[in-house]
C-alpha positions as CSV (number, residue, x, y, z in Angstrom):
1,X,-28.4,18.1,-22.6
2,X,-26.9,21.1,-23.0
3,X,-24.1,21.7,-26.0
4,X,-21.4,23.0,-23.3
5,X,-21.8,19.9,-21.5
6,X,-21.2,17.8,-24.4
7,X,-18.0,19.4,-25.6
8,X,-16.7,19.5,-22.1
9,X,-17.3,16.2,-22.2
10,X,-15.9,14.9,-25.2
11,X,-13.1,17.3,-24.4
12,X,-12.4,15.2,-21.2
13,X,-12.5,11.6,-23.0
14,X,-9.8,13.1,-25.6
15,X,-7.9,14.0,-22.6
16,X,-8.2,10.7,-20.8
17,X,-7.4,9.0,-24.0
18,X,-4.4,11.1,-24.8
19,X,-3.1,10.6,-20.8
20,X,-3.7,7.0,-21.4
21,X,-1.3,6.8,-24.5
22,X,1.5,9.0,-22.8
23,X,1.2,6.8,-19.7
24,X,1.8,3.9,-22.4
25,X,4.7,5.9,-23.8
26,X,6.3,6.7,-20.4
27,X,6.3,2.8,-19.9
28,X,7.8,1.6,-22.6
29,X,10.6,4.7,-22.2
30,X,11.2,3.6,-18.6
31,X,11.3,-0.1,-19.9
32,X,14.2,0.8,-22.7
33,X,16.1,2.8,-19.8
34,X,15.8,0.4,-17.3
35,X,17.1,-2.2,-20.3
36,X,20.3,0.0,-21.7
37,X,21.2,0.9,-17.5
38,X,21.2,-3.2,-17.1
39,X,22.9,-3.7,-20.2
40,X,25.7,-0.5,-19.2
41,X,26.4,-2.4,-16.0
42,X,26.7,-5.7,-17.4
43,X,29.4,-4.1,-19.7
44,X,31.3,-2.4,-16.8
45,X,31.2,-5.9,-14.7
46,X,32.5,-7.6,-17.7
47,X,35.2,-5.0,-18.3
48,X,36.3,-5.4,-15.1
49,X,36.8,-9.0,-15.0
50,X,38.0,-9.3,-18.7
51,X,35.9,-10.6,-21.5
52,X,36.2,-14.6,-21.2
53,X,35.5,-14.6,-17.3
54,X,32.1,-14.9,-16.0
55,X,30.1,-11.9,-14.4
56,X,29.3,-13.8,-11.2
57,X,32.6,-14.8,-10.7
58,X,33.6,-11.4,-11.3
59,X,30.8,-10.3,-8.7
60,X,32.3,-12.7,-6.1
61,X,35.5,-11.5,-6.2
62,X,34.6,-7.8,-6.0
63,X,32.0,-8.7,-3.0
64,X,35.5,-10.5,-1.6
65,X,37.5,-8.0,-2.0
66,X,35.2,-5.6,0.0
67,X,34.5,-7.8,2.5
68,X,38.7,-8.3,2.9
69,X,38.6,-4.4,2.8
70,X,36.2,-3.9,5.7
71,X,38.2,-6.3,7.9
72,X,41.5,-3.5,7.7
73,X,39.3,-0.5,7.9
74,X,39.0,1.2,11.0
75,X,35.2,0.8,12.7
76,X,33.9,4.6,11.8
77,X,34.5,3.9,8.1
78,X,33.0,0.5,7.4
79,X,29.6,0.5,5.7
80,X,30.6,4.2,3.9
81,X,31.4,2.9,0.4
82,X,29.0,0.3,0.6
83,X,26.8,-0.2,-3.0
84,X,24.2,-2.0,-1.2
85,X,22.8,-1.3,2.7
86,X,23.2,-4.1,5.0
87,X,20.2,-4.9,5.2
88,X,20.0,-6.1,1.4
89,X,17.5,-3.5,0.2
90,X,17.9,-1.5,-2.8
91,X,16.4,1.7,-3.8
92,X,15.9,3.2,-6.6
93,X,17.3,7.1,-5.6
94,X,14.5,8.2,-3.5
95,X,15.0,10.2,-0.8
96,X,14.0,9.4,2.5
97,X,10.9,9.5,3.6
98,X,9.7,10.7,0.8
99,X,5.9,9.6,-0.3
100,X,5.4,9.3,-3.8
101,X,1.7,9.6,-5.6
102,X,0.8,6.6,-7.5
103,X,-0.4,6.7,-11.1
């Protein structure tokens, strides 16, 4: 075999290898994000409901209170400021149809 074909291909496995540990990397940095965003809300909820008052109560009341506000808002403004679609479904920012490439 020729010698250009070998160091192309060692030059490809040190490339694989290296893609393989930055797609490691990128992991564990979305892991630590995903971590300190839950942790940042968990704060906020907590702030909001004072520090001896549990966050699902505090949820409740916030889910009541919007509920209570859509009863008194006129029909073309209900569902506007809602966090989370009625259907249930979250997303994680991506626009609409939008396909994205798996890695």
């Amino acid at each position: 075999m020729s010698k250009k074909i070998e160091k192309i291909r060692e030059e490809i496995r040190k490339e694989e290898a290296r893609i393989r540990d930055m797609t490691e990397h990128l992991k564990t940095l979305r892991m630590q994000e995903k971590r300190l965003e839950d942790e940042e809300i968990v704060r906020q909820i907590r702030e909001l409901g004072g520090r001896n008052t549990d966050i699902l109560d505090t949820l409740r009341k916030i889910q009541d209170q919007k509920s209570q506000n859509k009863d008194h808002m006129d029909p073309d403004e209900q569902g506007q400021n809602d966090l989370v679609p009625e259907n249930g479904e979250t997303t994680q920012d991506e626009p609409a149809n939008c396909e994205w490439e798996e890695q």
